[in-house]
C-alpha positions as a Markdown table, in Angstrom:
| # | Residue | x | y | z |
|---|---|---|---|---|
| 1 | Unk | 0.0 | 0.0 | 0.0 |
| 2 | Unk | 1.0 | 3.0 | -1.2 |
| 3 | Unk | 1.9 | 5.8 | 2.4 |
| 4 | Unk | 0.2 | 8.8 | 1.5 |
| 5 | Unk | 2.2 | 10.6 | 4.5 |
| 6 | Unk | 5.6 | 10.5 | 2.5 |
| 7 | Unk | 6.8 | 13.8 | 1.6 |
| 8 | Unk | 4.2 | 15.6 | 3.7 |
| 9 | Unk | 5.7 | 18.3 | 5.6 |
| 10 | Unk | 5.3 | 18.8 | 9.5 |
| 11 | Unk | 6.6 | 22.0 | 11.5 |
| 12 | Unk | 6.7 | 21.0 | 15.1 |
| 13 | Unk | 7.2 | 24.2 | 17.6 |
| 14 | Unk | 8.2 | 23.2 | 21.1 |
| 15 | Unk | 11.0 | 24.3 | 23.4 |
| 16 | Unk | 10.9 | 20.4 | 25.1 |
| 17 | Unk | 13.6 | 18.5 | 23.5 |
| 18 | Unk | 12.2 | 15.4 | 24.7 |
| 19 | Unk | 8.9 | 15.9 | 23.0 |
| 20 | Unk | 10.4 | 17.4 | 19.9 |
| 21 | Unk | 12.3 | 14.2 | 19.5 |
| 22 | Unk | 9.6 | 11.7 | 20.0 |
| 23 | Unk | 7.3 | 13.2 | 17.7 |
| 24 | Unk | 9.6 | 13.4 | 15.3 |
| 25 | Unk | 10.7 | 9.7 | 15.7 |
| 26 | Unk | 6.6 | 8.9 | 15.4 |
| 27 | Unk | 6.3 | 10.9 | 12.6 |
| 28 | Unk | 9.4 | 10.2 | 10.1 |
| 29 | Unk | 8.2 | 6.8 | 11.1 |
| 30 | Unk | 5.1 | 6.9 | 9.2 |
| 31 | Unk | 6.7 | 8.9 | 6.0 |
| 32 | Unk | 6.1 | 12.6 | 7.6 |
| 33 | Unk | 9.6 | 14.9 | 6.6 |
| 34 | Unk | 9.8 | 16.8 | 10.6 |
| 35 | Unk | 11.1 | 20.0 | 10.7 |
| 36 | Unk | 11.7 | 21.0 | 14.3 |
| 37 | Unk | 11.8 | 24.4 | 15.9 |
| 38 | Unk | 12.6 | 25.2 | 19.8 |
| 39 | Unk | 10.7 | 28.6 | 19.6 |
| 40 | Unk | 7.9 | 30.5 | 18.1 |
| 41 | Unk | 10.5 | 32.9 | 16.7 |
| 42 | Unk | 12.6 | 30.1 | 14.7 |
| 43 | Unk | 9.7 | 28.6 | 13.4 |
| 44 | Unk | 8.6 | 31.8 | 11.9 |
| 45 | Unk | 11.9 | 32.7 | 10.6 |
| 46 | Unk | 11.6 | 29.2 | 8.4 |
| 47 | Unk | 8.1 | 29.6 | 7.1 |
| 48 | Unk | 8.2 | 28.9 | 3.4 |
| 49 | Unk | 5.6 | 29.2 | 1.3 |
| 50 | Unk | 6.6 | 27.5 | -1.6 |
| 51 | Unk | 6.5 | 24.6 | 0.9 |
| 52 | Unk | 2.9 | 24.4 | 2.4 |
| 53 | Unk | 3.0 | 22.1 | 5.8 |
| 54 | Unk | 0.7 | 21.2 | 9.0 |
| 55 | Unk | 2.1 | 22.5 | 12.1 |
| 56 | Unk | 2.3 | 21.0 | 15.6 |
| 57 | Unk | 2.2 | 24.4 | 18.3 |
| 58 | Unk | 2.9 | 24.0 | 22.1 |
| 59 | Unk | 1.0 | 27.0 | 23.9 |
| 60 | Unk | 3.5 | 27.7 | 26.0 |
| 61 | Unk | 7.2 | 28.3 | 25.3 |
| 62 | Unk | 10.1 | 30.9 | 26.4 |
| 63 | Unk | 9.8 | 34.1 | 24.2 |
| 64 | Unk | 6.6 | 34.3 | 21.9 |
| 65 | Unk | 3.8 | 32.1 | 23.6 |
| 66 | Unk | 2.0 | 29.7 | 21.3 |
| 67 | Unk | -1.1 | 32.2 | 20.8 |
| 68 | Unk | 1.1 | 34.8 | 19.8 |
| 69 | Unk | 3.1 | 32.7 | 17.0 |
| 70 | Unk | -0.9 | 31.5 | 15.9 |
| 71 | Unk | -1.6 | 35.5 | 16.0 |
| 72 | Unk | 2.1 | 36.0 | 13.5 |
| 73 | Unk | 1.1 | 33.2 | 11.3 |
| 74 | Unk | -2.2 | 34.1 | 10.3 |
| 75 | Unk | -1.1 | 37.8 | 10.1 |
| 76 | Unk | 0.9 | 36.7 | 7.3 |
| 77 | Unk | -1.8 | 34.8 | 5.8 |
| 78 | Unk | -0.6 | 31.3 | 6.2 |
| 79 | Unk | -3.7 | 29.1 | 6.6 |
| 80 | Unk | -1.9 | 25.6 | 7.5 |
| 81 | Unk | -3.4 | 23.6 | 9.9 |
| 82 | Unk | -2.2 | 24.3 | 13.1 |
| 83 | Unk | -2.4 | 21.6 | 16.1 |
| 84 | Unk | -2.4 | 23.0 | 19.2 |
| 85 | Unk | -0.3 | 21.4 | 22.0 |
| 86 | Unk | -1.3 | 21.6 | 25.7 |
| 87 | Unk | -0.8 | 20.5 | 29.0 |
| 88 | Unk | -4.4 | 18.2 | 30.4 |
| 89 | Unk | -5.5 | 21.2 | 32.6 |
| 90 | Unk | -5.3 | 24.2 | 29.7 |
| 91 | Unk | -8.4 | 22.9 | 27.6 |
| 92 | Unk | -10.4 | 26.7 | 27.9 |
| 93 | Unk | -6.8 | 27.6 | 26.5 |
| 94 | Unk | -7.0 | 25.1 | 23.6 |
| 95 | Unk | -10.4 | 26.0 | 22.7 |
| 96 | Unk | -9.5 | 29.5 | 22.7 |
| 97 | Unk | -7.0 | 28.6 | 20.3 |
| 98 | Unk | -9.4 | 26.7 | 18.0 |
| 99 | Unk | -11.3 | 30.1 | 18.1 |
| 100 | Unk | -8.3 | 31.9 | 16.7 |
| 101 | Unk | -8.8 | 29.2 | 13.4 |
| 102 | Unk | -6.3 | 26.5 | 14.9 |
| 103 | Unk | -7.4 | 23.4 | 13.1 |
| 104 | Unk | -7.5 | 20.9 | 16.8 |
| 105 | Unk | -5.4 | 20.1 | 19.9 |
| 106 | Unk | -4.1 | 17.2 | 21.4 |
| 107 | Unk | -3.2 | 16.8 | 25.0 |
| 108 | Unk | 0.2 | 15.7 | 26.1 |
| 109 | Unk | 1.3 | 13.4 | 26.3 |
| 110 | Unk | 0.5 | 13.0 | 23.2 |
| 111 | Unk | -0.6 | 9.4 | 22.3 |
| 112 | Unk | 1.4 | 8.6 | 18.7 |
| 113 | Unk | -2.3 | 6.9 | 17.3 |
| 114 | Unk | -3.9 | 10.0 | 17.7 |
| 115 | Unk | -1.1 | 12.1 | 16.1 |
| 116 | Unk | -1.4 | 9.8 | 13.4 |
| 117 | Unk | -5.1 | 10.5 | 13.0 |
| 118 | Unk | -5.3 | 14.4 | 13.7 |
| 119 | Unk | -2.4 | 14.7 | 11.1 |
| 120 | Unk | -3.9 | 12.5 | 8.3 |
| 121 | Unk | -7.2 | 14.4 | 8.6 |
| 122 | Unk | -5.1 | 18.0 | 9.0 |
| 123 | Unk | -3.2 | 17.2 | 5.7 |
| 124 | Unk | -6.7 | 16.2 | 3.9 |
| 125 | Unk | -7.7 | 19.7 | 5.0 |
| 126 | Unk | -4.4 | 21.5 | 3.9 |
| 127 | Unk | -4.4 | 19.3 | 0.4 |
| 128 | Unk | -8.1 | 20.2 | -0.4 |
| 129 | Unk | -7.2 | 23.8 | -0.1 |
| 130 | Unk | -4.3 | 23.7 | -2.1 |
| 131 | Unk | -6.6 | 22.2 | -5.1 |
| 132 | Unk | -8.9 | 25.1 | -4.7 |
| 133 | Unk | -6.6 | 28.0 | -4.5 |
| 134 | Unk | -5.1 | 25.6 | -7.8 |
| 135 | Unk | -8.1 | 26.0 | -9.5 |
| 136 | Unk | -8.7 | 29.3 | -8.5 |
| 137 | Unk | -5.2 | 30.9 | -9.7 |
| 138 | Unk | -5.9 | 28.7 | -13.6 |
| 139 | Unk | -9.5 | 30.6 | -13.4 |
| 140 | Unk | -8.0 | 33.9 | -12.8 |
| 141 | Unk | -5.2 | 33.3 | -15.6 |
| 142 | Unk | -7.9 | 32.1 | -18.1 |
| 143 | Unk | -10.0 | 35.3 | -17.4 |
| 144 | Unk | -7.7 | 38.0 | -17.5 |
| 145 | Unk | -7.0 | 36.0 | -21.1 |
| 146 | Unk | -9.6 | 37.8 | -21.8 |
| 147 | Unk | -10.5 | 41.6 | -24.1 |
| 148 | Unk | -13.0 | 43.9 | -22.5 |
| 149 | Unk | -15.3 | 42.8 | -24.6 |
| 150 | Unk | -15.3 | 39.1 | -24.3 |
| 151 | Unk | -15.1 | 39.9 | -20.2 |
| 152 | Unk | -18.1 | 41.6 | -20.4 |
| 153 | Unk | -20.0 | 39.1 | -22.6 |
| 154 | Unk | -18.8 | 36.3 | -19.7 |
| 155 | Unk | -20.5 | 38.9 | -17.0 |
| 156 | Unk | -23.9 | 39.1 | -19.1 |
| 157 | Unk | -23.9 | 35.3 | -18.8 |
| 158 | Unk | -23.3 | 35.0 | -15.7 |
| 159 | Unk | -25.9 | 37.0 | -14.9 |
| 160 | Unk | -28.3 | 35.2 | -16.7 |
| 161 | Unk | -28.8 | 37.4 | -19.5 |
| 162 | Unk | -29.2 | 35.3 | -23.1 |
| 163 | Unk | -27.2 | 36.9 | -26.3 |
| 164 | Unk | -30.1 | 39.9 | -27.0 |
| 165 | Unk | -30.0 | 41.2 | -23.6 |
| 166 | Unk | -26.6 | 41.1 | -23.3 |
| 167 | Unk | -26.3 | 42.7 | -26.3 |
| 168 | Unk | -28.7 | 45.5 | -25.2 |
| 169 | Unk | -26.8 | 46.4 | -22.2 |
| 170 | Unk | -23.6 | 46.3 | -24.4 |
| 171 | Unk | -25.4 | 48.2 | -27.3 |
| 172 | Unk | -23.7 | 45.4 | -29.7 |
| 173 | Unk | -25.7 | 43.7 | -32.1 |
| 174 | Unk | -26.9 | 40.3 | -31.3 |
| 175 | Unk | -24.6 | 39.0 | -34.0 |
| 176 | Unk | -21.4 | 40.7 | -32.4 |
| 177 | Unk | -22.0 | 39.3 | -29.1 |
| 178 | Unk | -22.2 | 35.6 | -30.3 |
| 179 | Unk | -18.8 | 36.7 | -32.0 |
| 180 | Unk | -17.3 | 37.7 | -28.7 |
| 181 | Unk | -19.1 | 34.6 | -26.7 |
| 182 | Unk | -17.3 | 32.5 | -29.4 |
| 183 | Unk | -14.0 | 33.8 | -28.2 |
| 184 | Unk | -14.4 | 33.7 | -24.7 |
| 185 | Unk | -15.2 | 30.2 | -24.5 |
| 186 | Unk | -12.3 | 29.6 | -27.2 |
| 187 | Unk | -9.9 | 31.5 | -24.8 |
| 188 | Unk | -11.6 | 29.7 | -21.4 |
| 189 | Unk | -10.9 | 26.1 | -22.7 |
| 190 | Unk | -15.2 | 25.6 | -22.6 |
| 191 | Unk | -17.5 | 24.5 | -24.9 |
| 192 | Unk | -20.2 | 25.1 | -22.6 |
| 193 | Unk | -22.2 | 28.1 | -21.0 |
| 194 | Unk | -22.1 | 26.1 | -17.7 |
| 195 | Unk | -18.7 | 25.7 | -17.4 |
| 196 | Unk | -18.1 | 29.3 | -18.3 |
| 197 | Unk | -20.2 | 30.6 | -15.4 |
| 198 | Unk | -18.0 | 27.9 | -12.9 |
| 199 | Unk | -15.1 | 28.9 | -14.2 |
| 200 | Unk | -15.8 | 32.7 | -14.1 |
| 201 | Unk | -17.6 | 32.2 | -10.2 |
| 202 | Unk | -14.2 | 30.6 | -9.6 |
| 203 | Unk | -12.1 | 33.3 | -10.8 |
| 204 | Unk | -14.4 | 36.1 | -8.8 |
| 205 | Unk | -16.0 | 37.7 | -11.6 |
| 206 | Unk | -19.2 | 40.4 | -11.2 |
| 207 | Unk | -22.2 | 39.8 | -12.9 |
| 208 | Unk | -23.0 | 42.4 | -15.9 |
| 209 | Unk | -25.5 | 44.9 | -14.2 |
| 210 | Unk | -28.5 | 46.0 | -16.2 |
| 211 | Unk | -28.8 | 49.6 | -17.0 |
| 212 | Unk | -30.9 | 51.5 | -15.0 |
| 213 | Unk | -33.5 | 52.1 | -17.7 |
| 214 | Unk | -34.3 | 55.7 | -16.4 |
């Protein structure tokens, strides 16, 4: 079978050598590339994001505490999963954290089983977002392909308007528009109106507003 955790990055933040070691020792076991940091202020230092990872955060470590590295990372608009780390009596603390967007937390000490599972589902997470932002980024491309023209025939259909209205609002002949629509879907890669409007919600694009008739 196939270990779908090879190659799959973990950062894990904790100013206990001890623990530092064991998770790591868990995790390269089970394919997971570790890359360990005694401090909230390392770990920041390292962030790449060319090189999107799941993070394992203790709460509470000399300098920066684990809140305030949470607080850093999502100020520079990482959204990795983020595993909090906590002591059996600081549970208010963890929720607090998953209230600041951090993904779960696990108790120490930290049973190697339930690593195994939050970090499996925490990569599924991280993996599903990197397909969307994928797609998201080819939509964008495709769009800004695109004339003024054509960009504007893409907004009438995705407001609903058919080829007459749109050329109404555009004050093109019917004829021109199906010209431009031609184009568009050419320069999209669609050969349907459906996939048009997904690929243009994808990529953000406004509707075409009507003309206020008045």
């Amino acid at each position: 079978m196939r270990n779908t955790s090879a190659g799959r990055r973990v950062h894990v933040v904790d100013d206990d050598e001890i623990l530092r070691d064991t998770v790591a020792l868990t995790l390269e076991g089970a394919g997971y590339v570790v890359h360990p940091h005694t401090d909230g202020a390392a770990f920041l230092a390292a962030l790449d994001p060319a090189e999107p990872a799941c993070v394992l955060l203790d709460m509470h470590m000399p300098g920066l505490s684990g809140v305030e590295v949470q607080e850093a990372f999502k100020g520079r608009g990482f959204e990795w999963p983020v595993v909090v780390l906590t002591a059996a009596n600081e549970v208010r603390l963890a929720v607090e954290s998953m209230k600041q967007g951090a993904f779960e937390f696990l108790q120490k000490p930290i049973e190697p089983e339930a690593l195994l599972a939050v970090l499996g589902d925490a990569f599924e997470r991280l993996e599903a977002a990197n397909e969307d932002a994928a797609r998201r980024a080819e939509a964008v491309a495709k769009v800004g392909s695109l004339s003024t023209r054509e960009r504007e025939v893409l907004q009438g259909l995705l407001a609903g308007m058919a080829s007459k209205v749109i050329a109404h609002e555009l004050d093109l002949s019917v004829r021109t528009v199906e010209i431009y629509r031609g184009k568009m879907m050419d320069k999209l890669g669609v050969r349907s109106v459906s996939a048009a409007v997904r690929l243009a919600l994808a990529a953000g694009v406004a509707p075409l507003a009507e003309q206020d008739p008045t």
